[in-house]
PDB file with one MODEL, atoms N, CA, C and O in Angstrom:
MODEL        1
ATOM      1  N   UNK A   1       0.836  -1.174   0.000  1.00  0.00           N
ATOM      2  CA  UNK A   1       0.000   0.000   0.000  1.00  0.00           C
ATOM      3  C   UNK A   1       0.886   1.245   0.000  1.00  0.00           C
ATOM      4  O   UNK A   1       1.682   1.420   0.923  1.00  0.00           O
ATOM      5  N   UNK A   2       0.792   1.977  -0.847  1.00  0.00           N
ATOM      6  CA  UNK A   2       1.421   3.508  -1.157  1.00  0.00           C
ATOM      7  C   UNK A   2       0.341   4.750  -0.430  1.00  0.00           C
ATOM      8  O   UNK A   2      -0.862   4.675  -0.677  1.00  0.00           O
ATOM      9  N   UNK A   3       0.908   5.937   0.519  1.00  0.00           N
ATOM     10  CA  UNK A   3       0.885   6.443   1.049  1.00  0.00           C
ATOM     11  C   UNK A   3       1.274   7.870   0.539  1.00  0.00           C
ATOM     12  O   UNK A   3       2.300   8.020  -0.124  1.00  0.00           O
ATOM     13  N   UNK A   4       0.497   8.864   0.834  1.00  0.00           N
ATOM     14  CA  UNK A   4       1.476   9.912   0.651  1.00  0.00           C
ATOM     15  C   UNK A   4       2.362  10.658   1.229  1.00  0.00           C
ATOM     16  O   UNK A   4       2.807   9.512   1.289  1.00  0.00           O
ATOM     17  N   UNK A   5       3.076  11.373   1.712  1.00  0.00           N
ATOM     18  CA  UNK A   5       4.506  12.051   2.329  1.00  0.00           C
ATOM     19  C   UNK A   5       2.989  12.575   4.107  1.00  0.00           C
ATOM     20  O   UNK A   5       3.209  11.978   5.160  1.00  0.00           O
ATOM     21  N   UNK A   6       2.132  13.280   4.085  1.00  0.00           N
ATOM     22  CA  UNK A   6       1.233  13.430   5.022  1.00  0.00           C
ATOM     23  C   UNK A   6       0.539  12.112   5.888  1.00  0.00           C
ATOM     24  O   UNK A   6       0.182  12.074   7.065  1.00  0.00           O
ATOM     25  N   UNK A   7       0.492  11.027   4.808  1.00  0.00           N
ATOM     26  CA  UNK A   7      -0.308  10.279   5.195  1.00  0.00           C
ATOM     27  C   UNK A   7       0.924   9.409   6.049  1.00  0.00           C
ATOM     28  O   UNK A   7       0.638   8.814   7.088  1.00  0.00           O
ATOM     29  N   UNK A   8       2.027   9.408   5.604  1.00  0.00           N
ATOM     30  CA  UNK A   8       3.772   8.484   6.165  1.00  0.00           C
ATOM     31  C   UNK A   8       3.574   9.545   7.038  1.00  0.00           C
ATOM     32  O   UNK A   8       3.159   9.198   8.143  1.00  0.00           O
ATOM     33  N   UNK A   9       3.759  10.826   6.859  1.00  0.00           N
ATOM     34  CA  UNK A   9       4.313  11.535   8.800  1.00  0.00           C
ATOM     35  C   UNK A   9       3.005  10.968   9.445  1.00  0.00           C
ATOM     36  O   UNK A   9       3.436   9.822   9.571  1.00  0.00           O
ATOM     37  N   UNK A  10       1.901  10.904   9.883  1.00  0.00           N
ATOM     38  CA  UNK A  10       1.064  10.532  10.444  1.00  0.00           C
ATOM     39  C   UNK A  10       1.311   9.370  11.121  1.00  0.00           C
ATOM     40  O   UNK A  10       1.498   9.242  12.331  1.00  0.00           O
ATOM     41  N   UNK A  11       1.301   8.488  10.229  1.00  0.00           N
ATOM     42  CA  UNK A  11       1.777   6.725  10.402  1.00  0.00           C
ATOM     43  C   UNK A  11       2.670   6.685  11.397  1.00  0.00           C
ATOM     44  O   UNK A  11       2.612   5.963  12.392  1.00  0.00           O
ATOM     45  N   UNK A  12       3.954   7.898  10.972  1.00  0.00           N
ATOM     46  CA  UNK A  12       5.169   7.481  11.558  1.00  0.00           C
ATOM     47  C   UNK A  12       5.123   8.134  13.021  1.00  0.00           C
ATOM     48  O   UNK A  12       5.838   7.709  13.928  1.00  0.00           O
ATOM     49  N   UNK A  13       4.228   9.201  13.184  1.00  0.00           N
ATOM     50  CA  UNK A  13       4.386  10.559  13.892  1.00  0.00           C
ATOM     51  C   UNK A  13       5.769  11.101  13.888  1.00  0.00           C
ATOM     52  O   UNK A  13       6.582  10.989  14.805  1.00  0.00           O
ATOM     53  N   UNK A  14       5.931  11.665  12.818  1.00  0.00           N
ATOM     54  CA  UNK A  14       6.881  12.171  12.250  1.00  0.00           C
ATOM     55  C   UNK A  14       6.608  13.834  11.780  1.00  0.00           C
ATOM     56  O   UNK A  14       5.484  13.898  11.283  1.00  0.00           O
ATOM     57  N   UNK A  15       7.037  14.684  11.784  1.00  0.00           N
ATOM     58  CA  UNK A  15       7.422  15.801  11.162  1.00  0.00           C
ATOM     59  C   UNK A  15       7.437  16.305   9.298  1.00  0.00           C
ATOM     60  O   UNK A  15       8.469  16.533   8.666  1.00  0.00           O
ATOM     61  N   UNK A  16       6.267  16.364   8.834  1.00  0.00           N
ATOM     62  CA  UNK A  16       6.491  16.186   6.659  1.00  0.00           C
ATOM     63  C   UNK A  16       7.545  16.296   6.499  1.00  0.00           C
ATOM     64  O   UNK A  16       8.176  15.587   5.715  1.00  0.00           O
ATOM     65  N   UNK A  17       8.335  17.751   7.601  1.00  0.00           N
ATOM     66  CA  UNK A  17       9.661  18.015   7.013  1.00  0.00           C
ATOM     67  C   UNK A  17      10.921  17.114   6.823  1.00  0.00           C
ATOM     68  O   UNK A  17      11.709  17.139   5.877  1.00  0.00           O
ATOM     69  N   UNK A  18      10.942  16.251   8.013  1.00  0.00           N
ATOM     70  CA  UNK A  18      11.321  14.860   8.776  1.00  0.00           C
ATOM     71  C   UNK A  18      11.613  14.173   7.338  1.00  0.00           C
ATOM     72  O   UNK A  18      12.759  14.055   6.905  1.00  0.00           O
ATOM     73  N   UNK A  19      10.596  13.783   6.721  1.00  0.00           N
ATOM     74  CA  UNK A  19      10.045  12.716   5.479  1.00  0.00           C
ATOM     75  C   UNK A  19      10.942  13.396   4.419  1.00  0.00           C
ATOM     76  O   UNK A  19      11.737  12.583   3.948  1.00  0.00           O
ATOM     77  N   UNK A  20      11.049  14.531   3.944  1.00  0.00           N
ATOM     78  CA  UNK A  20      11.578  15.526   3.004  1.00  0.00           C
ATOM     79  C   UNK A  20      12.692  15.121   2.733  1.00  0.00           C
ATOM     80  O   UNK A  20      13.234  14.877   1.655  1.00  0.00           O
ATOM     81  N   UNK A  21      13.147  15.032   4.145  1.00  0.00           N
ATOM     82  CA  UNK A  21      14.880  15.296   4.283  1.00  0.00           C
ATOM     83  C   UNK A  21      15.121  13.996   4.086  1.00  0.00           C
ATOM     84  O   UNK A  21      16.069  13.764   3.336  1.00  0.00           O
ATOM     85  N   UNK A  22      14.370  12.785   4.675  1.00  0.00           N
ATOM     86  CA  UNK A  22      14.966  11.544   4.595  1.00  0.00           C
ATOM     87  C   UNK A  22      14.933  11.111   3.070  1.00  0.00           C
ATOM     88  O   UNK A  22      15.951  10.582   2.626  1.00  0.00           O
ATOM     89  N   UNK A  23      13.736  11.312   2.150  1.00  0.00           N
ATOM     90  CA  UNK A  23      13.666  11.394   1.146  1.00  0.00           C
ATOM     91  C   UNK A  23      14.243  11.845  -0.114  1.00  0.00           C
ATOM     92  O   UNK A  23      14.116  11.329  -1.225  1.00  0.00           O
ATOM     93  N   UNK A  24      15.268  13.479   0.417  1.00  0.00           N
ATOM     94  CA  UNK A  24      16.269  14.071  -0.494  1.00  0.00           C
ATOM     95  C   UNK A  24      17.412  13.496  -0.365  1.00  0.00           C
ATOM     96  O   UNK A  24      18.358  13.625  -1.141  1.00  0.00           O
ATOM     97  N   UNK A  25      17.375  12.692   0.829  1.00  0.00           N
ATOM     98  CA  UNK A  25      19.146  11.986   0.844  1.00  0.00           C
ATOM     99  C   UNK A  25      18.657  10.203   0.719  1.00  0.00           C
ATOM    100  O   UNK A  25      19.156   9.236   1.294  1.00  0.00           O
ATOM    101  N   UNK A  26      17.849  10.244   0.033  1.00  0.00           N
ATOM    102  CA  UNK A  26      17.648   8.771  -0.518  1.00  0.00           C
ATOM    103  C   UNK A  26      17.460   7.533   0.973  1.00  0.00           C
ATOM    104  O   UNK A  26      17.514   6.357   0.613  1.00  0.00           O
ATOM    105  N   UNK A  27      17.278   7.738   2.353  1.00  0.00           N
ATOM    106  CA  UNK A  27      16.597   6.845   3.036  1.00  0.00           C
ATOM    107  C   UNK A  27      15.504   6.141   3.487  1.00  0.00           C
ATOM    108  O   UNK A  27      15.169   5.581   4.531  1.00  0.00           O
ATOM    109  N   UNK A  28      15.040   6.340   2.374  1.00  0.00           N
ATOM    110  CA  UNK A  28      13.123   5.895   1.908  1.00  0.00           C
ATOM    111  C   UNK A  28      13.253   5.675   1.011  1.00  0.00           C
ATOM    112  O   UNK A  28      14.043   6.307   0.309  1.00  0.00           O
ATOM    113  N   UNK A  29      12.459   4.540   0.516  1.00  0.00           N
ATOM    114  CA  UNK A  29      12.402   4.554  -0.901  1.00  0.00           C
ATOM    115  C   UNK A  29      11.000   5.202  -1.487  1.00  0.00           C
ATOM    116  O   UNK A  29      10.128   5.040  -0.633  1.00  0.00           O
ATOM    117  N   UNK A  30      10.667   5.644  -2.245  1.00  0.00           N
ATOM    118  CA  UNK A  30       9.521   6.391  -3.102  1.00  0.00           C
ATOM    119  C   UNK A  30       9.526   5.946  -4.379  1.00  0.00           C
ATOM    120  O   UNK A  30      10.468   5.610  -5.097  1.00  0.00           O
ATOM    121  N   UNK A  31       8.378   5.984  -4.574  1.00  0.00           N
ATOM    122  CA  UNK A  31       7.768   6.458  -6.420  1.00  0.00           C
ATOM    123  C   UNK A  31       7.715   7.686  -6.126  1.00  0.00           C
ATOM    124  O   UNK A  31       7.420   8.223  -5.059  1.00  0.00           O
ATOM    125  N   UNK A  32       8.095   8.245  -7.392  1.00  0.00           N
ATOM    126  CA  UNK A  32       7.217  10.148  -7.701  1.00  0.00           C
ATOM    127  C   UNK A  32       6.599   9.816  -9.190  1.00  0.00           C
ATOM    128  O   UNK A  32       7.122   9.663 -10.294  1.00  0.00           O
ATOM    129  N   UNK A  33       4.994   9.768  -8.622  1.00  0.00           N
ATOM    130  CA  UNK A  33       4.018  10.014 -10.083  1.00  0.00           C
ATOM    131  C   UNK A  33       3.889  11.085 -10.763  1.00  0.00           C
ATOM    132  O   UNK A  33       2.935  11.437 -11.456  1.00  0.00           O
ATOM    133  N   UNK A  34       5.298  11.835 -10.467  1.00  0.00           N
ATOM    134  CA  UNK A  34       4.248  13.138 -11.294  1.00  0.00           C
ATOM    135  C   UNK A  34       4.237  14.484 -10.393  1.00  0.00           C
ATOM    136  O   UNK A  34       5.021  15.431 -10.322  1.00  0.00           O
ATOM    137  N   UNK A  35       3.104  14.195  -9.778  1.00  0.00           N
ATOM    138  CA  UNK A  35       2.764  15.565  -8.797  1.00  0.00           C
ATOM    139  C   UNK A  35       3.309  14.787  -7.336  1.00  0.00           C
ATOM    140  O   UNK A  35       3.392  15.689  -6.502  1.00  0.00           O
ATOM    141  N   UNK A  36       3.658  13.641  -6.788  1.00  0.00           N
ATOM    142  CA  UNK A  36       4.296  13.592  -5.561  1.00  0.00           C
ATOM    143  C   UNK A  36       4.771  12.482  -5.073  1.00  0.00           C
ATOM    144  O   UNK A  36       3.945  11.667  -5.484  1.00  0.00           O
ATOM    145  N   UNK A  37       5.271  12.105  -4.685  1.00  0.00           N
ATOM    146  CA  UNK A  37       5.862  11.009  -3.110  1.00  0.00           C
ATOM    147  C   UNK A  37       4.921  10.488  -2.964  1.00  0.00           C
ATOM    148  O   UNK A  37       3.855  10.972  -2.583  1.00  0.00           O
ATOM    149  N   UNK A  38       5.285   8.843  -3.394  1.00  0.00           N
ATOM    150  CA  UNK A  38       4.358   8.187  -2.855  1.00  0.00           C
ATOM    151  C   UNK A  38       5.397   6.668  -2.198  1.00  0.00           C
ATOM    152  O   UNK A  38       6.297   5.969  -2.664  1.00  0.00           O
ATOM    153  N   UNK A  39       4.667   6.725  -0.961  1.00  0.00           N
ATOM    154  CA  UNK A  39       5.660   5.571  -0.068  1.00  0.00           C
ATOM    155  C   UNK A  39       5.268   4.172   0.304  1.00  0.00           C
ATOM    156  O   UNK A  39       4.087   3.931   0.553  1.00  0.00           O
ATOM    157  N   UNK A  40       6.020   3.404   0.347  1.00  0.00           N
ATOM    158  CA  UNK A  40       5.116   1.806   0.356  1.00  0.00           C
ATOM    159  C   UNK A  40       5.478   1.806   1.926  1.00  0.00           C
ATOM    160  O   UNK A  40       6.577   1.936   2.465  1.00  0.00           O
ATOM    161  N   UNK A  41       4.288   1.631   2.448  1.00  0.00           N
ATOM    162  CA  UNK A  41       4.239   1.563   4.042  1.00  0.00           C
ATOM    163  C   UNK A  41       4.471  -0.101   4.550  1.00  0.00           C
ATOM    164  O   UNK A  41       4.105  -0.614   5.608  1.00  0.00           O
ATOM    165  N   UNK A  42       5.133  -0.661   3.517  1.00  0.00           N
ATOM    166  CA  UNK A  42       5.909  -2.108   4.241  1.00  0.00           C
ATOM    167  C   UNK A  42       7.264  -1.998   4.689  1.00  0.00           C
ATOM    168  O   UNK A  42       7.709  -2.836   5.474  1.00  0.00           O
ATOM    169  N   UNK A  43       8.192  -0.746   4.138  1.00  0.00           N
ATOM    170  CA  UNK A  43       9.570  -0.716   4.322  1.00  0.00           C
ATOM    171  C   UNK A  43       9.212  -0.285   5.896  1.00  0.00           C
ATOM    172  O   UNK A  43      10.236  -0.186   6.572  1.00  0.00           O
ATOM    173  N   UNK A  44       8.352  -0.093   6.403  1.00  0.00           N
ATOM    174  CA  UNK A  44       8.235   0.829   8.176  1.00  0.00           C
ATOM    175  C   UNK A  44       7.756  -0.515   8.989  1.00  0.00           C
ATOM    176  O   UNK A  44       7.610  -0.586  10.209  1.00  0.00           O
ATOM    177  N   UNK A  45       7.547  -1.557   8.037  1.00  0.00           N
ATOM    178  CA  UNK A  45       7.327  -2.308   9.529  1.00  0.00           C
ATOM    179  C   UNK A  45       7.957  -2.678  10.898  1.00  0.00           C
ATOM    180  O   UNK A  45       7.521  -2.689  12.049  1.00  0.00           O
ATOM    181  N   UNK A  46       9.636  -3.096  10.098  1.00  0.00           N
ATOM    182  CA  UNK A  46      10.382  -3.358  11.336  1.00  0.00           C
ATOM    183  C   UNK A  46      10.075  -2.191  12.112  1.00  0.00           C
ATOM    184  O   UNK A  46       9.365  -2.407  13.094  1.00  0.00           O
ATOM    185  N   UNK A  47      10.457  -0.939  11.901  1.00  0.00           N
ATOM    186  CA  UNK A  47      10.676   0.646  12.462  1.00  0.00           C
ATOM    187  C   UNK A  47       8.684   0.150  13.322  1.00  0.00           C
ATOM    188  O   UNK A  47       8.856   0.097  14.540  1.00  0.00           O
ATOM    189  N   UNK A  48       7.959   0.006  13.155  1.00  0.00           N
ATOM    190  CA  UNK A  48       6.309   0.259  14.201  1.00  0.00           C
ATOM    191  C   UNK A  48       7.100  -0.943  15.194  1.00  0.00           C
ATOM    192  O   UNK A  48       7.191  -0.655  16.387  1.00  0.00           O
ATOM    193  N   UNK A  49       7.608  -2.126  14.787  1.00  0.00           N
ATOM    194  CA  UNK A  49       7.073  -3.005  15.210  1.00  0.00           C
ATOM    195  C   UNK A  49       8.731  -2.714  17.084  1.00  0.00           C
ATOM    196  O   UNK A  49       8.827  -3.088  18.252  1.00  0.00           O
ATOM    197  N   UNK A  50       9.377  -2.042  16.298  1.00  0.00           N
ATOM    198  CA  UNK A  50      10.480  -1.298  17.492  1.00  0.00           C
ATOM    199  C   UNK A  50       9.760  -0.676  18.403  1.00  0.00           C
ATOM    200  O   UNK A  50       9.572  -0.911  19.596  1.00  0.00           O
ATOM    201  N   UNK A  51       9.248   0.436  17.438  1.00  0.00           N
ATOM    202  CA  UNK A  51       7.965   1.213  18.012  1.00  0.00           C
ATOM    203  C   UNK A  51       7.107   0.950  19.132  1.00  0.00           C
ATOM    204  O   UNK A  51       6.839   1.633  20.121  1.00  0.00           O
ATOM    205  N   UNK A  52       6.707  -0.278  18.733  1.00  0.00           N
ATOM    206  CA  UNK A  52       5.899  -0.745  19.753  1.00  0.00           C
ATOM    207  C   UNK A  52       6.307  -1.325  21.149  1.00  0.00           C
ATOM    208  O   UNK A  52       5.716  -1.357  22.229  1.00  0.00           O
ATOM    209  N   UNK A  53       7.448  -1.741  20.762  1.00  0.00           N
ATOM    210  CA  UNK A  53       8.618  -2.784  21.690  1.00  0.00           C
ATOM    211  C   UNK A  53       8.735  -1.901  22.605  1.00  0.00           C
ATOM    212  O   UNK A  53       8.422  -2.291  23.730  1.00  0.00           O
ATOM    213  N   UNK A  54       9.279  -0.229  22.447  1.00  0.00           N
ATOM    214  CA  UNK A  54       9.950   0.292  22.925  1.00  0.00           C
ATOM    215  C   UNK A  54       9.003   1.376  24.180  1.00  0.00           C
ATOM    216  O   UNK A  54       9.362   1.827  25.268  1.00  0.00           O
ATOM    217  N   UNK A  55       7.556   1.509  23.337  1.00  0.00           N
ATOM    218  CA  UNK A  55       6.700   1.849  24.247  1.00  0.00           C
ATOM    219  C   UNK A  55       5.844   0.832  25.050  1.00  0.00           C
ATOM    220  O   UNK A  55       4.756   1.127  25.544  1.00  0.00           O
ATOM    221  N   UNK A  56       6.311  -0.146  25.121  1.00  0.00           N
ATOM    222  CA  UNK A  56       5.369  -1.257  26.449  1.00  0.00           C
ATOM    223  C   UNK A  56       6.602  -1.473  27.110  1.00  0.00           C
ATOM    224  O   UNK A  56       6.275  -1.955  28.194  1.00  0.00           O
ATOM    225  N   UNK A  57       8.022  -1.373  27.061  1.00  0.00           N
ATOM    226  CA  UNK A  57       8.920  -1.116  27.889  1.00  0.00           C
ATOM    227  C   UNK A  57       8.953  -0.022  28.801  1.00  0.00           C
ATOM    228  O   UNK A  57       9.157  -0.120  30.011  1.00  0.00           O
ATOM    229  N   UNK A  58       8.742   1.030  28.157  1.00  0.00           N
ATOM    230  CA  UNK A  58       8.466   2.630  28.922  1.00  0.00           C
ATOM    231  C   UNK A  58       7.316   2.271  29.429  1.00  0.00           C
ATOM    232  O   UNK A  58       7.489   1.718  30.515  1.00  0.00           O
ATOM    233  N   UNK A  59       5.827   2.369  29.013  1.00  0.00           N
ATOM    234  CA  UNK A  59       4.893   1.841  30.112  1.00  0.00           C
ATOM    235  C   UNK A  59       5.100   1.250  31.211  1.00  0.00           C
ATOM    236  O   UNK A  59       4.766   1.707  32.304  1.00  0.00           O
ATOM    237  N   UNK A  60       6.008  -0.455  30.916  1.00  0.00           N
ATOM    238  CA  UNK A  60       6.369  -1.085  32.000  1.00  0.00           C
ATOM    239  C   UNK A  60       6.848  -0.577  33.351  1.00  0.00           C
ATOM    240  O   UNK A  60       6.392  -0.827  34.467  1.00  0.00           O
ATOM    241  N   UNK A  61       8.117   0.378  32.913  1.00  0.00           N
ATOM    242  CA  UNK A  61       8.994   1.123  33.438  1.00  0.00           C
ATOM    243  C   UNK A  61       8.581   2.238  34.693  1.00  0.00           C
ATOM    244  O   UNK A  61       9.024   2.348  35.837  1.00  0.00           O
ATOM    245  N   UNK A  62       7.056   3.356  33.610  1.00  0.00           N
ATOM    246  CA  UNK A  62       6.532   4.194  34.113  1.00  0.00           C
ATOM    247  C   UNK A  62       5.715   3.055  35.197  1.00  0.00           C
ATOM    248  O   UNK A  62       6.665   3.015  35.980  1.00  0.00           O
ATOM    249  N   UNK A  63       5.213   2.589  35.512  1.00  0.00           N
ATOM    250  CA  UNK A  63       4.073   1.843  36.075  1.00  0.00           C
ATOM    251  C   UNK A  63       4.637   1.335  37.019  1.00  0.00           C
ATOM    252  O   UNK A  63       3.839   0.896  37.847  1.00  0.00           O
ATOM    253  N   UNK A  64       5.731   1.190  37.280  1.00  0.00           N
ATOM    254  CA  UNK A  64       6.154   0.243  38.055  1.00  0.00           C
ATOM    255  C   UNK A  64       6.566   0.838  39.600  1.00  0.00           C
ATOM    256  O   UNK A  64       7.712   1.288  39.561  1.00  0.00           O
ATOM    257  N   UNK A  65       6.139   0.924  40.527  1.00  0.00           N
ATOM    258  CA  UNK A  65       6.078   1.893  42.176  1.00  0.00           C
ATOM    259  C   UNK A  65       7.423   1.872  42.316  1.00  0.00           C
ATOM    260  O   UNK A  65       8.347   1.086  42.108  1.00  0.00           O
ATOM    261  N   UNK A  66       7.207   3.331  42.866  1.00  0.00           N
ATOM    262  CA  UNK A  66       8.721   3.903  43.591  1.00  0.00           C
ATOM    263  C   UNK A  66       8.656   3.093  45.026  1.00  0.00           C
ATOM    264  O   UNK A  66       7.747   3.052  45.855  1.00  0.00           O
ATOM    265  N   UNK A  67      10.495   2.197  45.012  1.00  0.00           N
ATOM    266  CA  UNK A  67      10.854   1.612  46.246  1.00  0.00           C
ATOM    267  C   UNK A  67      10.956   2.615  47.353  1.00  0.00           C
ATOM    268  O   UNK A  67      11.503   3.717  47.307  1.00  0.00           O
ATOM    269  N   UNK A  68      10.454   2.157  48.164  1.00  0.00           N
ATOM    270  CA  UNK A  68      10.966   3.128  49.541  1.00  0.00           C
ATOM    271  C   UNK A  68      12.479   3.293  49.975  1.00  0.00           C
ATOM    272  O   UNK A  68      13.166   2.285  50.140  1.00  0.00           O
ATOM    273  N   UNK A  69      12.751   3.956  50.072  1.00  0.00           N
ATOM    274  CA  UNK A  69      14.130   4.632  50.387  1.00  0.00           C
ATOM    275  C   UNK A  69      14.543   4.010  51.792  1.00  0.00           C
ATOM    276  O   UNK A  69      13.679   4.050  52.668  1.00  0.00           O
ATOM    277  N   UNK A  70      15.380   3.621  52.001  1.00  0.00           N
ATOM    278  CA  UNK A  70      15.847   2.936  53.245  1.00  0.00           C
ATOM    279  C   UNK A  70      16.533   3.868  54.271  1.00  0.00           C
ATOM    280  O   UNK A  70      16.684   3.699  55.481  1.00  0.00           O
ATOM    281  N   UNK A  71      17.022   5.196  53.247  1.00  0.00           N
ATOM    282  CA  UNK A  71      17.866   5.796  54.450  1.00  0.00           C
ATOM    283  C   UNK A  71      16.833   6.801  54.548  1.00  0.00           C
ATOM    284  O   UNK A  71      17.186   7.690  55.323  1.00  0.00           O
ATOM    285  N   UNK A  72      15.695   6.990  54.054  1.00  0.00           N
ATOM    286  CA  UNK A  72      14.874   8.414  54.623  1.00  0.00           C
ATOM    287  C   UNK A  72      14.771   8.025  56.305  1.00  0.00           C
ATOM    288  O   UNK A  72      14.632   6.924  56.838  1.00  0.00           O
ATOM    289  N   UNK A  73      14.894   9.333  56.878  1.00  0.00           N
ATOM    290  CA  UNK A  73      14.813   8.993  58.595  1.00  0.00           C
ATOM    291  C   UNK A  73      14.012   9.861  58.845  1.00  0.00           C
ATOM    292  O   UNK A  73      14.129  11.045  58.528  1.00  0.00           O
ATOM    293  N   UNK A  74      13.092   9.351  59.454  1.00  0.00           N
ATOM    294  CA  UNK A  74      11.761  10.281  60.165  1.00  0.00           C
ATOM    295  C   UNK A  74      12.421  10.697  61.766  1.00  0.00           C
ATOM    296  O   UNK A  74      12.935  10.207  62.772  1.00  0.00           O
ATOM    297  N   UNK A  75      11.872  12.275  61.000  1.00  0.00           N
ATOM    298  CA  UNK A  75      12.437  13.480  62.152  1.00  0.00           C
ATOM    299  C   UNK A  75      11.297  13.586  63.415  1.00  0.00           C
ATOM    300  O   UNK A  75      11.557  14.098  64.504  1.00  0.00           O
ATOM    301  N   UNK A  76      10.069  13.037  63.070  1.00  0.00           N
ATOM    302  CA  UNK A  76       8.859  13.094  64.122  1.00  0.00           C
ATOM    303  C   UNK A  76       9.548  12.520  65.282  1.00  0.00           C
ATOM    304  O   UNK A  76       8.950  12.380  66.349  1.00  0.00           O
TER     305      UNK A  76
ENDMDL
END
């Protein structure tokens, strides 16, 4: 499935400008029909599927209770 340069920053949550740049130095691959950039949204799978890895790690991470401190000393 081909995408356009708006419809890839979305996907990616990425920046159009982001896409531009990766695109003028050849790290995407594209068709150009003509009037624009069009991107096959299979070259991004590995890249979501990190994506995903990397935010149920951070969830994990965030979620997980602060240990109690052993040296706090109550002044009461």
């Amino acid at each position: 499935m081909y995408m356009t340069i708006k419809e890839t920053a979305e996907y990616l949550e990425v920046p159009k400008e982001y896409l531009h740049h990766l695109i003028l130095h050849n790290k995407i691959r594209t068709v150009h029909d003509g009037d624009q950039y069009l991107i096959n949204k299979d070259q991004f799978q590995s890249h979501m599927e990190q994506m995903e890895k990397y935010r149920r790690i951070i969830q994990e991470y965030l979620s997980e209770p602060l240990p109690e401190d052993p040296d706090v000393k109550d002044e009461d």
